[in-house]
N, C-alpha and C positions, 0 to 999 in steps of 0.2 A: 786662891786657885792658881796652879801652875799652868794650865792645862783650859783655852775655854773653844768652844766653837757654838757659831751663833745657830736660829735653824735656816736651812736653803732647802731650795725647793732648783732640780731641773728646770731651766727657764724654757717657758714655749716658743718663742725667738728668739736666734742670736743671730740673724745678719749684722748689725751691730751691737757692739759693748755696751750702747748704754740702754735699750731692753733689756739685753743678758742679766746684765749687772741688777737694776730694778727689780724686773720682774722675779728672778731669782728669790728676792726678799719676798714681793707681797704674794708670789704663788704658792706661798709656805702657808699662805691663809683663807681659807673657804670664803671670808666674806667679800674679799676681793675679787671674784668671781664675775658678779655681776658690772662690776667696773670696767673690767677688760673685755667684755663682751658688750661693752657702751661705747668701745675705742677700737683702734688699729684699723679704720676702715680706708683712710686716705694713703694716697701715695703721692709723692713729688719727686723731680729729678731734675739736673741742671739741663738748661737749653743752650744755653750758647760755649759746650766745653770744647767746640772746634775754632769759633772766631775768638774768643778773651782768652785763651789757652787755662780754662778752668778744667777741673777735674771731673770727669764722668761720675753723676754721684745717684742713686736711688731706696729712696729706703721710705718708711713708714712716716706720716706726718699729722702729727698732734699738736702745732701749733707754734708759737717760739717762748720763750725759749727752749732749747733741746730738754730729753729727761731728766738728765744730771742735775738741769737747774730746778727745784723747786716744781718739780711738772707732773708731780704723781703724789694725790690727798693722801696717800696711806701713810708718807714717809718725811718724816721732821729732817730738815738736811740743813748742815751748817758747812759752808763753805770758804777755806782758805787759801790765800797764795803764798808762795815763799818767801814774799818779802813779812809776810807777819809770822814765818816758822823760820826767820833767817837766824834769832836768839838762840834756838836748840841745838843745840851741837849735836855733831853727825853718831855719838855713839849713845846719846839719849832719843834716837829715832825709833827702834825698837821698844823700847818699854812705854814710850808714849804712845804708840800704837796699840800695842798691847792694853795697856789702858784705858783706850778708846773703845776698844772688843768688847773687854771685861765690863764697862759700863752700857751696855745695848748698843753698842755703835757699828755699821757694818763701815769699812774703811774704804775709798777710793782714791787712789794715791796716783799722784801724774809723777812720774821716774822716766828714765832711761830706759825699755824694757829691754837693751840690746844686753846688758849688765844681766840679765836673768838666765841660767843656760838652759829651760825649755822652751825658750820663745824660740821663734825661725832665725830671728833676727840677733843670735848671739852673737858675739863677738863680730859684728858686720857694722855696717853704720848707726850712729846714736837714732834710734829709735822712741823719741818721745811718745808715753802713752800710758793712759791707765789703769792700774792694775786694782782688783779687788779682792782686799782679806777682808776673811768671816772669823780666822782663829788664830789660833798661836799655841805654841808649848813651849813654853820657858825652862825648861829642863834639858830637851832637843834642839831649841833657839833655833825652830822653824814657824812659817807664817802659813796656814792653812788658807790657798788662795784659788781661787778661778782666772782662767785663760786660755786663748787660743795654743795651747802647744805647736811644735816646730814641725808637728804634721796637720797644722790646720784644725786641729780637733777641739772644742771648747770643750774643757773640760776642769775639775778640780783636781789639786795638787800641789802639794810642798816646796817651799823654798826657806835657803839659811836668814837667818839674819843679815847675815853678812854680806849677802849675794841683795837684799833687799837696801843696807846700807848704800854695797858702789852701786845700786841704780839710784839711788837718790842722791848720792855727792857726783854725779855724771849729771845728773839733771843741774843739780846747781853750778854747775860746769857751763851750761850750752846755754845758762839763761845769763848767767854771767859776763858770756860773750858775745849774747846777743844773737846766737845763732838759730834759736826756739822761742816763741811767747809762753807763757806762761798759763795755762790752762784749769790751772786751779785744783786742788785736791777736794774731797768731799767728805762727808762722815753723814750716812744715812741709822736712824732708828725707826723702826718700824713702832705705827702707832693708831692704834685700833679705831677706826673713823665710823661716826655718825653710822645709822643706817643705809647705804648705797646700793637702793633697788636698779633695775635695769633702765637705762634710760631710753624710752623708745622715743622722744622728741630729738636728741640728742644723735640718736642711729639714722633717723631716717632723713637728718640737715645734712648728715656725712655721706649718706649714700646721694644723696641730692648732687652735694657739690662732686661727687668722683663723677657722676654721669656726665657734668656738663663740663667736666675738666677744670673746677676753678676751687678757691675757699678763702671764705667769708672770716677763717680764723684770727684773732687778735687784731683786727683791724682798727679797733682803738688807740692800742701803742705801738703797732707795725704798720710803716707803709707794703703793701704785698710787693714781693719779689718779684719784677719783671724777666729775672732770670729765670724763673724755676717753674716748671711744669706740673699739672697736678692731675689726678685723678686717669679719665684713658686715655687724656693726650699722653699720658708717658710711653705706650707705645710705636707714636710716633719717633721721639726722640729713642728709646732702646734700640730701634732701626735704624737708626741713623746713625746711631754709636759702630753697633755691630757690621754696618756696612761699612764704615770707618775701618774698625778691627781686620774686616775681610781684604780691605785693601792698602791696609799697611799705610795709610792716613798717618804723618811722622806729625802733625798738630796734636793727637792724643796723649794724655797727661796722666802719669799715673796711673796705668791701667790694673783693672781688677775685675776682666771677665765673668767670672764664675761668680763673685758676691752677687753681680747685679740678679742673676736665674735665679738665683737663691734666695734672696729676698724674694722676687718677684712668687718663686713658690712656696713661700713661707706666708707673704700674703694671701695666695689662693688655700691653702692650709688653712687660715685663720678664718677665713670666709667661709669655709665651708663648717667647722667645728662651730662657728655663730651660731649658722643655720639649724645644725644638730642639735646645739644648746636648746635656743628660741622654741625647739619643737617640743623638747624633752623636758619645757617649762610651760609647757602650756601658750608660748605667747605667740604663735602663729601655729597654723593647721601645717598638717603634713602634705607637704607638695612635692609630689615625684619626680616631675622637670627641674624643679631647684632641688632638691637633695643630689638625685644623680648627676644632674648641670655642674654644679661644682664640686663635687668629686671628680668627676673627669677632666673638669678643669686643671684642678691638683695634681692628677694625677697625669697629665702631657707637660704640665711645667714640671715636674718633678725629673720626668724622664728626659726632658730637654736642658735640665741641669746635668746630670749624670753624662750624659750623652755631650756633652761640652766639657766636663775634665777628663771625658776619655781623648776626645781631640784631643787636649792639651798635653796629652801623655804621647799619643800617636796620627800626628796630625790627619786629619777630617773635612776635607773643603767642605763636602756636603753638607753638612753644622748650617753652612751659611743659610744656603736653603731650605731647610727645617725650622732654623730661625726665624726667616721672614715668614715663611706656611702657618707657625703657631702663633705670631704675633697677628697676621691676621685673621684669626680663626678667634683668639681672645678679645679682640678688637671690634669683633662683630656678633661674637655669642655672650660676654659678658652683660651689656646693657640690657639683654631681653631678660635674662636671670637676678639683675640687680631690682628694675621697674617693676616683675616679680615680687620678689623680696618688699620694696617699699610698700606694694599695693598690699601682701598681707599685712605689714605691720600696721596699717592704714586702717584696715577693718578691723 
């Protein structure tokens, strides 16, 4: 075969890469379904990115290690660094990949992505970070791949060989000199799991722990993160950040505005399509305060993202204050619609 692509499915989140990436795989499959409507209920975010000069970070929380590692039953993952793909020489990099396709392997490759010319970050500073191919065609010596393009957009599409080579001899470049850790490459196979009905024991420990701001995850082999926020204390810390942003706080580290709305309504998104699910299976009664509860939810974060890249285009003090309005308004209507929620999955 000259020519393979694996199947992908639009991922339902991409605040970050490594849902996109995953999820992508196993939303290509119906039984998967009930898995992901067992998860993404938690949130965490850093607390102290003003006093340790850490980075403003918020996103979904399933536990450690992250996705990429071994964090998702559907998906056999074999995991390498570059010192054991140090023997391949840089123009056997391609057909090893390709290789890897052809046999059910979905590809997650840590490169240079500045080496790539639809990223943002072309030709700008070495941009360490993961790229995912699904294909390849050996004829055109292109890799059929997913990523954010250079307008922000996650999306799939093409890149040379070539263009895939100098991001990966740039990588071995910046690890070389010590200028990057090494983050590991991955090779996912999708792999058809056991039966995985819905887990209502599972939903209603997660909605437990978002209420009371804590989680009880991995606490066997992780001591919990005294840095990191979880559940509706995060929007404590979101205000705190954004009141940061609004005052030009020069302690802020890497900032990235807009992901955090984003997430944030990609969560209430995922909350409420549960709810819709849960109904539409029979496993809670139909309740009009929680169906409309979070949809409106969804639907003032969604507009409070939008509504913050348009400041970002033509600056918006006002942003600030619609900010803090919605965060306390999510802050105080949330809990009554989640306690909700537990009480039917309860009966």
């Amino acid at each position: 075969m000259n020519a393979v692509q694996l199947p992908l499915q639009d991922p339902p989140l991409k605040g970050f890469l490594r849902w996109a990436y995953t999820l992508s795989i196993t939303s290509a499959h119906e039984e998967t379904i009930p898995w992901y409507y067992s998860n993404f209920i938690q949130l965490s975010c850093t607390k102290r990115f003003l006093t340790d000069g850490r980075q403003y970070f918020l996103d979904f929380f399933r536990g450690k290690p992250n996705e990429l590692n071994f964090n998702n039953p559907f998906l056999l993952t074999c995991s390498v660094n570059y010192t054991i793909m140090e023997s391949l020489v840089l123009d056997d990099w391609p057909q090893f990949i390709a290789n890897q396709i052809r046999s059910g392997y979905y590809c997650v490759v840590f490169l240079d992505e500045s080496r790539l010319s639809p990223a943002a970050s072309y030709r700008q500073e070495p941009f360490p970070h993961h790229l995912f191919l699904y294909g390849f065609d050996e004829d055109t010596r292109v890799f059929d791949v997913s990523m954010f393009d250079r307008t922000g957009v996650y999306r799939n599409m093409q890149i040379s060989f070539q263009e895939f080579q100098d991001a990966v001899q740039s990588m071995r470049h910046l690890l070389q000199e010590k200028i990057t850790a090494d983050h590991h490459t991955y090779f996912y196979k999708y792999e058809p799991h056991s039966p995985y009905p819905f887990d209502k024991t599972a939903v209603i420990d997660q909605l437990q722990d978002y209420l009371h701001g804590e989680t009880h995850l991995n606490r066997i082999n992780y001591n919990p993160d005294e840095g990191e926020a979880f559940g509706i204390k995060v929007y404590d810390y979101m205000q705190m950040y954004y009141d940061a942003v609004e005052h030009g706080d020069t302690r802020l580290r890497s900032r990235n505005d807009v992901r955090h709305l984003h997430v944030l309504w990609e969560h209430k998104k995922m909350m409420s399509e549960r709810i819709e699910y849960l109904v539409e299976q029979g496993l809670i009664s139909y309740d009009e305060e929680l169906v409309k509860g979070y949809k409106d939810l969804t639907q003032r974060a969604l507009k409070l993202r939008d509504q913050y890249i348009r400041h970002e285009i033509r600056e918006d003090r006002e942003i600030f204050a619609r900010l803090r309005l919605r965060f306390d308004q999510f802050r105080d209507e949330e809990p009554v619609l989640l306690q909700k929620l537990i009480t039917l999955l309860e009966s």
